[in-house]
C-alpha positions, 0 to 999 in steps of 0.5 A, a space after each residue: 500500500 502506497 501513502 499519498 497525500 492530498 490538499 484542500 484548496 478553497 473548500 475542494 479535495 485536490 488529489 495528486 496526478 498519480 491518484 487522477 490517472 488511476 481513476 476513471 472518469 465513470 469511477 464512483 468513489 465511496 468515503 470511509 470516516 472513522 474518528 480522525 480516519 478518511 478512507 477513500 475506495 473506488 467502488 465500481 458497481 456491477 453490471 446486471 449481467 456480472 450480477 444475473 451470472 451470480 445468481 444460482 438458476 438451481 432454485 425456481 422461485 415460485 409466482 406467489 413468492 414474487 408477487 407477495 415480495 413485491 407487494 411488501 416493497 411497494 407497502 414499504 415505499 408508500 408507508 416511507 413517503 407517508 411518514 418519512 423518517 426525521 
């Protein structure tokens, strides 16, 4: 592991050349703070098909099982927008 250093100047994070060419331009990144401790990680999604490969196709969800799941998320979602949390 490499230590390099980065500045603020006027409010934004400038990181170094070396850290800009490793990133890419549709990079995400993801910020870990813990007490006086900032991690920075390159976070790249996957895309659905790396994620469909994934999934084990030896169990058949049954029809009801979805419905009734979907059913749960959508209840979940209107009781969220009608009592958002503080």
């Amino acid at each position: 592991m490499e230590l390099i250093t980065a500045g603020i100047k006027n409010g934004a994070l400038e990181l170094p050349n070396e850290v800009l060419t490793w990133l890419k331009p549709d990079d995400r990144l993801m910020f870990y703070i813990e007490g006086d401790t900032l991690i920075l990680k390159k976070v790249n999604p996957l895309r659905l098909s790396e994620l469909a490969d994934r999934i084990s196709t030896d169990v058949e969800i049954p029809l009801q099982e979805i419905v009734d799941e979907v059913h749960r998320y959508r209840e979940e979602k209107r009781h969220a927008l009608e009592f958002p949390s503080a």
